[in-house]
C-alpha positions as CSV (number, residue, x, y, z in Angstrom):
1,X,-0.4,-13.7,13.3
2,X,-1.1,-14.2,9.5
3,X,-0.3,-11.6,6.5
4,X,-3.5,-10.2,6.9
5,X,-2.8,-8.5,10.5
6,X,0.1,-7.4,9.4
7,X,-1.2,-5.7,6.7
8,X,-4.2,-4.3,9.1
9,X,-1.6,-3.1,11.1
10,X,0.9,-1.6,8.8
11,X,-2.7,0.0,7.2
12,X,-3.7,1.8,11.2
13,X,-0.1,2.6,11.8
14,X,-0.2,4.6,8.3
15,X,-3.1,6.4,8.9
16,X,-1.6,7.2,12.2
17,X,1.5,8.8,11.0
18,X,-0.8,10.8,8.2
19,X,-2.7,12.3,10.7
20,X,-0.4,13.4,12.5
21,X,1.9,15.2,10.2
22,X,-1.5,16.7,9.3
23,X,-2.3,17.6,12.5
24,X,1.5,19.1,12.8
25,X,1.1,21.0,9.7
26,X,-2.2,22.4,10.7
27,X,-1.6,23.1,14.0
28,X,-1.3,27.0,15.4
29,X,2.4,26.6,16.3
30,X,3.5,26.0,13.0
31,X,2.0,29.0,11.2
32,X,4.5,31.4,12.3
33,X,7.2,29.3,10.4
34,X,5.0,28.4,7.6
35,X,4.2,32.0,7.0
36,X,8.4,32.9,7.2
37,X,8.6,30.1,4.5
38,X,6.4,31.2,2.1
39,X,7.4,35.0,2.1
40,X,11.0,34.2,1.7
41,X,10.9,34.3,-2.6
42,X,9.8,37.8,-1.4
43,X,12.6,39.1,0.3
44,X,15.2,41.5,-0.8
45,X,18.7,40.1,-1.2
46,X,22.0,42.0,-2.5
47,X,24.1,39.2,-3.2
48,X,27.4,40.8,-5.0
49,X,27.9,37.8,-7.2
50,X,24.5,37.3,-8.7
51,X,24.3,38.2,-12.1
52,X,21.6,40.9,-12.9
53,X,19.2,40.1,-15.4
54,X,19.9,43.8,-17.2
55,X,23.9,42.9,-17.4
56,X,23.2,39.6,-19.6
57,X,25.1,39.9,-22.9
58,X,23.0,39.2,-26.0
């Protein structure tokens, strides 16, 4: 085994992994959480201790 199957093989074994966190991202089980994700800027939050944007001194 030279350098150049290792690098052949660390080159398949790449593209392997790639498609498969493609193919996890992509796939119908994750939408549900994707979609919880991307909403969450969205939702409504009272925190006590956040400081309101009105109540900033100037």
């Amino acid at each position: 085994m030279d350098i150049n199957d290792l690098r052949s093989l660390t080159t398949v074994l790449g593209l392997l992994c790639f498609l498969g966190i493609v193919g996890w991202a992509y796939g119908k089980s994750s939408k549900k959480g994707f979609d919880e994700a991307a909403n969450l800027p969205f939702a409504e939050h009272d925190d006590e201790g956040a400081a309101s944007s009105t109540s900033h001194p100037r």
